[in-house]
C-alpha positions in Angstrom: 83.3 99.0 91.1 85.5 101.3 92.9 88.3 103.2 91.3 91.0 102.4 92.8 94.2 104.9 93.3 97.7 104.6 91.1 99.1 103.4 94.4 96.6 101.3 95.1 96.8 99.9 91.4 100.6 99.8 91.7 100.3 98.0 95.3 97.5 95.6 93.4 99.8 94.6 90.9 103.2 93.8 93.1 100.3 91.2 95.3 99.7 89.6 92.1 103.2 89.4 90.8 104.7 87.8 94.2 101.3 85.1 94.3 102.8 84.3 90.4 106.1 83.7 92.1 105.1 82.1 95.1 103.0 79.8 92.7 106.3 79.2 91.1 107.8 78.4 94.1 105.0 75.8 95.3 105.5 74.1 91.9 101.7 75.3 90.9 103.0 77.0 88.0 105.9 76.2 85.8 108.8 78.1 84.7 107.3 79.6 81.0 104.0 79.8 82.8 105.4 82.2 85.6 107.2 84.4 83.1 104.1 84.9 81.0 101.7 85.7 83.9 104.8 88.5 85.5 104.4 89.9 81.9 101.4 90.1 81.6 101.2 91.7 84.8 103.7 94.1 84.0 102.2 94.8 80.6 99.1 96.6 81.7 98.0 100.1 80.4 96.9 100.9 83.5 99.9 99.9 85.6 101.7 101.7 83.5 99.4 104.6 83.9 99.6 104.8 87.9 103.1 104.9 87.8 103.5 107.7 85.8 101.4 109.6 87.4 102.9 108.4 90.8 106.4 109.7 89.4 105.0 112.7 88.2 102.9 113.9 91.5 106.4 113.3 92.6 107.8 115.5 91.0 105.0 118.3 91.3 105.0 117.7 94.6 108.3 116.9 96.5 108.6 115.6 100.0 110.0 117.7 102.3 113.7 117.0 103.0 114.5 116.4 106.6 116.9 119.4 108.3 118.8 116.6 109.9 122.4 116.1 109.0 123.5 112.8 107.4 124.5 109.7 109.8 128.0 109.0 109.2 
């Protein structure tokens, strides 16, 4: 099985947290159940994982700033 990326694993997890919700919606799943599965979602070593080191490769390595002046 492929490894997949922390952005990948981040993108992974928000698909399975909006199909929990749109089960909610759809009445598949109730109220409690919904809760439970977005925590358990969100309680994952290795989401947590990706998005750290998404924030820190962030902050190794900055964007670029655009040189165009702000809208007003």
């Amino acid at each position: 099985m492929a490894r997949l990326s922390p952005a990948e694993q981040i993108e992974q997890s928000y698909d399975l947290a909006i199909m929990a919700l749109a089960d909610y919606l759809t009445h598949k799943r109730d109220a409690t159940a919904t809760v439970d599965a977005l925590i358990r979602i969100l309680d994952r070593d290795a989401l947590r994982d990706a998005i750290t080191e998404v924030l820190v490769d962030s902050r190794v390595h900055p964007r670029p700033k655009a040189d165009l002046p702000l809208v007003r």
